[in-house]
N, C-alpha and C positions, 0 to 999 in steps of 0.2 A: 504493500500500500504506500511506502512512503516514497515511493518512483514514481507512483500513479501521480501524488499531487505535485509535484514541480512540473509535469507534461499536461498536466489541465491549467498551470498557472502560463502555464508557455503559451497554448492553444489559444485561451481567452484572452492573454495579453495582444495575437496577433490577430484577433477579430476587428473588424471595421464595419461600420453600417454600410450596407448593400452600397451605399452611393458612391461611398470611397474605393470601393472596389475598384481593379482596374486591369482592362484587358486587352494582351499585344497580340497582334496575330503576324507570324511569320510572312516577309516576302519572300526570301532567298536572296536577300541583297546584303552582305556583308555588313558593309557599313549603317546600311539603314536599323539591319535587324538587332547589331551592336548597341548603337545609339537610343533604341527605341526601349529594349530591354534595361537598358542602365537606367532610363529617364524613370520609369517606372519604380526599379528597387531604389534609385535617389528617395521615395516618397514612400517608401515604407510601405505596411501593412499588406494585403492581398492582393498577387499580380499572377492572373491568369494569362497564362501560353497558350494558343490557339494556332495549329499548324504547322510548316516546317522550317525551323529559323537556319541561316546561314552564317557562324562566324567567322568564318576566314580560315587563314592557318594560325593567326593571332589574338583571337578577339577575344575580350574581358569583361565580364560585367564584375564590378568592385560592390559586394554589399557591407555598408556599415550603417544601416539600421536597420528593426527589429523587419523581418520581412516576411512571408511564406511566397513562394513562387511554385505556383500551381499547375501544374499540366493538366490534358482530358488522357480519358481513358475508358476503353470501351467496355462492352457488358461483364465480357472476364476478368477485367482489370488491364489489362494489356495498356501500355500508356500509348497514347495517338501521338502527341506532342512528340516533336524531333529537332533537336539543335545536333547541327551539324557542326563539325571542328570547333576551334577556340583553342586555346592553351590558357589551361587555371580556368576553364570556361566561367564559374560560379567560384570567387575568388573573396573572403573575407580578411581584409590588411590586418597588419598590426598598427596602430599608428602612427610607432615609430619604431621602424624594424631594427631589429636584436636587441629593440630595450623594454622589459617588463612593463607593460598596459598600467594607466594612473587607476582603470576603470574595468568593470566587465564586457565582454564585446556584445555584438547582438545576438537577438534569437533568431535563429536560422530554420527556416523549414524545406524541403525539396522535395515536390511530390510527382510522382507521375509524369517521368521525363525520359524520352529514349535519348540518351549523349553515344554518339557515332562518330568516331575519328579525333577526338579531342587531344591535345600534345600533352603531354606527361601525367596528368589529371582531369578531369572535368569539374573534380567538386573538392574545393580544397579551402578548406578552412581552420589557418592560421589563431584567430583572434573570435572565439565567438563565449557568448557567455550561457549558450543551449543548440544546440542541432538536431534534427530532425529528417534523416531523409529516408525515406520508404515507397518503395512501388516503380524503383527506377532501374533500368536497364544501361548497363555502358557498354562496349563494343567496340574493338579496332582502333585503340589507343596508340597512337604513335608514339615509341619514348623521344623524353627532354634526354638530353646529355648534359650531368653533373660532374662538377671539376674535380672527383674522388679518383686520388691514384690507386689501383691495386693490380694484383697480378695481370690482369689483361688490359692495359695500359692508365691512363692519366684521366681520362672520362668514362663514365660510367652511363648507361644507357638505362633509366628511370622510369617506369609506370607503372598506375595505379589507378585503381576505380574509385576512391575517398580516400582523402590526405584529411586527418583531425591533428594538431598540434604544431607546432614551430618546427620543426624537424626539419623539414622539406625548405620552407621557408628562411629562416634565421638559425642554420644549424649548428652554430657555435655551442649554445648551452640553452640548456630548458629554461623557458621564461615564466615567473609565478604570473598566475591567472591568467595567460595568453588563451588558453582554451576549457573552458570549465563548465558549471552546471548540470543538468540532464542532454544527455548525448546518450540518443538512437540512433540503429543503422540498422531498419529492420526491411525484410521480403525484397528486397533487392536483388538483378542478377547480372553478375561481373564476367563477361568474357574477356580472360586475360592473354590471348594467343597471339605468340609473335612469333617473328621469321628467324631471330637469331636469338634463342631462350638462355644460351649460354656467358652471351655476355650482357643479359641483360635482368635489372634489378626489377622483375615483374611480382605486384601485390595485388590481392580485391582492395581489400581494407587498411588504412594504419593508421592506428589511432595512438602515438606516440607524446611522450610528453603535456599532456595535460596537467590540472590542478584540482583537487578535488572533488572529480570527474565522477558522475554516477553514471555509469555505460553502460549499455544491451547493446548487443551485436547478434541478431536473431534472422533467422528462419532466410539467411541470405545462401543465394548460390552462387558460387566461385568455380572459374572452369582456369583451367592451365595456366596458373602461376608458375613464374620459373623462380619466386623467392620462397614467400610465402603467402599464403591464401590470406590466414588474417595474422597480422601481427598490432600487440598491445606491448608498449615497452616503456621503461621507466615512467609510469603514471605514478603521481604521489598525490597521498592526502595532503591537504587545506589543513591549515593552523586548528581548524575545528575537528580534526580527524574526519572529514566527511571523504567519503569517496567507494565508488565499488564497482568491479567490471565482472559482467554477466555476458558470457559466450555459448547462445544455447541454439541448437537445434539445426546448423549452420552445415551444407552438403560442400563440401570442396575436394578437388579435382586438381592435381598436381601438373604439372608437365613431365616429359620423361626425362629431361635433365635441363639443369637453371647454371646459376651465376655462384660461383665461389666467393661471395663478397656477401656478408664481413667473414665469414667462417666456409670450411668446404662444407658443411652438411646444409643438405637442402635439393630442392626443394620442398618447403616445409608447408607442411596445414594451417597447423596454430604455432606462433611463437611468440608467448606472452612473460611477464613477468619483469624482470630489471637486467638488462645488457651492457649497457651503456657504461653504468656504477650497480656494479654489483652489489654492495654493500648497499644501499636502498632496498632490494628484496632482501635481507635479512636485515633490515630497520622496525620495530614495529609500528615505530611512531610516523613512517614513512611511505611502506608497502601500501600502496592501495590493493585490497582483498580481490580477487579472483576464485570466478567458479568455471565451470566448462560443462557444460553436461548437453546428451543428445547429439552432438556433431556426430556425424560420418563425414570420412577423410579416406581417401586414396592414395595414397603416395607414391610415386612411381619412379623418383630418384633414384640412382645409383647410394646418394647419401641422405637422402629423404627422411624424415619423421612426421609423426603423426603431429603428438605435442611433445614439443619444444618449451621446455621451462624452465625459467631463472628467479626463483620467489619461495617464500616460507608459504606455511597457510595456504596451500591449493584448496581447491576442492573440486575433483576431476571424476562425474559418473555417467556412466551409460553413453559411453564415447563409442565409436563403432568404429576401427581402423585397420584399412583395407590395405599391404603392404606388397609392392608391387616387385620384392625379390634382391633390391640392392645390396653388395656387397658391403656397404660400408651405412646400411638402413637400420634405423629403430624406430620401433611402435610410439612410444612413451620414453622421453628423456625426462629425469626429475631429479634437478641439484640443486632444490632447497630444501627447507626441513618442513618437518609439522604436515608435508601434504597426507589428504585423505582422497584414497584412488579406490573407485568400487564400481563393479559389475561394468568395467571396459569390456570389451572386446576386442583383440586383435588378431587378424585374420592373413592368410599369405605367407611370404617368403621374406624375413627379413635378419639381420646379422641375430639382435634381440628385438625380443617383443618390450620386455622393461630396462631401464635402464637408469638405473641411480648412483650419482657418482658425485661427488665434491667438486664446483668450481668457482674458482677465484674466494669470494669472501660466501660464496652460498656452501652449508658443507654436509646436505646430504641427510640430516640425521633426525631419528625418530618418524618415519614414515609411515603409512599404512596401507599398503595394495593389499583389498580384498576381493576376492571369489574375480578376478581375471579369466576371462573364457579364451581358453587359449588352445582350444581342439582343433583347429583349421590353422594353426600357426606351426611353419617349420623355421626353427633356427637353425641361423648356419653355420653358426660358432655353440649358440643357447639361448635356450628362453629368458633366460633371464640373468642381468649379472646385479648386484649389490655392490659398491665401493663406500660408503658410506659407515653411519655407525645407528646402533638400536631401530634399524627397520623391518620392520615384520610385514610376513606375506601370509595373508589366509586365504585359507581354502584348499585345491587339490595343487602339491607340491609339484612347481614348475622343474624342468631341468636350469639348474641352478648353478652358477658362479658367484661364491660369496668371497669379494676379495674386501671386507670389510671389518669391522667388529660389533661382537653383539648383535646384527643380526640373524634371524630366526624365519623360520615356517611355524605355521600355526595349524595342524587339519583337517579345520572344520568347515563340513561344508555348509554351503548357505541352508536356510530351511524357512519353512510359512509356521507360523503358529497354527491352531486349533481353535475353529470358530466357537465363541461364547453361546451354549444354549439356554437363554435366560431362564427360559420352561424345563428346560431337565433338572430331574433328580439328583440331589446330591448327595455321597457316601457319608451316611451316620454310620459311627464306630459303636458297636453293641455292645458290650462288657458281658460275658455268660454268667 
């Protein structure tokens, strides 16, 4: 309930009486349909898309007031609305780039938008203080190229379906409240297919660097990322410990092999938790909480995972992950502590299905993987290895590499209780 009201406080904030309403209809003229769309999020409140707009290889609309920008959408939902190109297409500034906002940014809504060809992002919002986008379709992302040296040279080839945080933007160092509030990213579908997956840093989702952030990332589908499908990294709570990121029910579709940048493993599903400064996911007063439950992932990397995790306090269940055989692949990577992992599935051919191990300042320890369905799973080394310390595994004893201490098997299996017959009889004890 306490998600529900900030997205009702968001919803009603961005209501206008019918008059103020206000609605563009695409010509296919670059500049006109640029110009027309801006003039409109200049005035805030409700701006309905009508037809198929044209932004160039360049074009920007900058929102910095509170706005919803609405597409149509026909009887199944399908959105009708179509902008064509743009780079940053739907773009929220910081005011003053790489220096912390005096303010919260605006509320953001995106609804019911097909984005087709758009350069490194379509929907990238730097500085917002709510976002909201659901019911949108992206496709045929051109990447930007970023000035990132790494093994395969001095620029880096970048796209993605939603950019949330400074990262992309001002990537020096996370900016307190650049991006905060309630932040959805719900029923959305990302085709992320490109010609050259290797050297390039392809995402659906990143919702990187926030501040206090209460996030869902729901019921979206992600096809052939060459990074990862969704990645949540270094998000921290707000001075008021406020913050929580919910990753649920989300189908994603790997590519058959991605970009070695920042690490060789990949491409990845989920890759949540603290990267960046590790030692944030083992902060308490830092780590914004993480849960995961319901995704199905396919991963189809040579060095692919399912999830990918850098944080204390998980809470990872009923994941469904589908491992497409890599030699150097795992199901579930978990290197921080306290996580609770139950009734996963992993499925396929991969090096491990689990894999818990100590990195940098995250170390691994006190875990709980229970009742893991791991019958359709071949390791190619083992099911599972432990490096870690005090992690227990229940349920049916995986094959096992424990290069750890103090952890254990537990073997019991899952079970249902016995339904309560209010009307039946109870056993009195007779004394003869």
């Amino acid at each position: 309930m306490h998600r529900l009201i900030p997205v009702l406080v968001m919803l009603l904030f961005l209501a206008r009486p019918a008059g103020a309403n206000q609605a563009v209809t695409g010509t296919g003229n670059p500049t006109q349909d640029v110009a027309n769309v801006q003039a409109a999020a200049d005035q805030g409140g409700l701006v309905i898309l009508r037809g198929t707009f044209n932004f160039g290889p360049d074009g920007r609309v900058r929102i910095t007031r509170d706005t919803r920008i609405q597409g149509e959408a026909d009887g199944a939902g399908e959105p009708l609305t179509r902008i064509i190109g743009g780079f940053w297409t739907f773009y929220s500034p910081l005011p003053v780039k790489g220096a912390p906002p005096a303010g919260k940014g605006p509320l953001v809504v995106v609804r019911s938008i097909r984005f087709e060809g758009a350069k490194g992002t379509p929907l990238h919002f730097p500085h917002v203080g709510g976002l909201d986008v659901r019911d949108c379709t992206v496709s045929r992302v051109t990447p930007q190229e970023l000035p990132v040296k790494w093994a395969g040279g001095d620029t880096l080839r970048f796209q993605a379906g939603v950019v949330v945080g400074n990262r992309l933007d001002s990537p020096a160092k996370p900016l307190k409240n650049a991006a905060t509030g309630t932040i959805r990213i719900e029923d959305n579908r990302f085709n992320m297919t490109t010609d050259a997956p290797e050297k390039t840093a392809g995402y659906g989702i990143v919702a990187d660097w926030t501040w206090g952030a209460d996030m869902v990332i729901k019921g979206n589908l992600i096809h052939k990322v060459s990074r990862n499908g969704i990645e949540t990294l270094d998000n921290a709570l707000n001075d008021k410990a406020q913050g929580a990121i919910v990753i649920e029910n989300n189908q994603i579709i790997t590519a058959d092999s991605g970009v070695e940048y920042p690490h060789k493993y990949g491409p990845n599903g989920i890759e949540a938790g603290w990267y960046f400064d590790t030692s944030g996911g083992a902060d308490f007063a830092r780590n914004n909480r993480i849960t995961l439950t319901g995704n199905r992932i396919e991963a189809r990397g040579d060095g692919s995972s399912g999830l990918l995790l850098y944080a204390n306090d998980i809470v990872a269940t009923c994941n469904d992950i589908v491992m497409g055989g890599g030699s150097e692949a795992r199901g579930i990577i978990q290197t921080g502590s306290r996580g609770f992992f139950a009734n996963n599935r992993v499925r396929g051919q991969a090096r491990y299905a689990l894999y818990c191990y100590p990195f940098e300042a995250l170390t691994a320890t006190a875990n709980t993987f229970a009742w893991t369905e791991l019958g359709d799973f071949t390791g190619s080394t083992s099911q599972a290895l432990l490096g870690g310390t005090a992690n227990v595994i229940i349920g049916a004893p995986p094959l096992l590499l424990d290069r750890g201490k103090g952890n254990r098997v537990v073997r019991i299996p899952s079970c249902v209780l016995p339904e309560i017959d209010p009307e039946g009889e109870s056993w009195d004890f007779v004394e003869e």
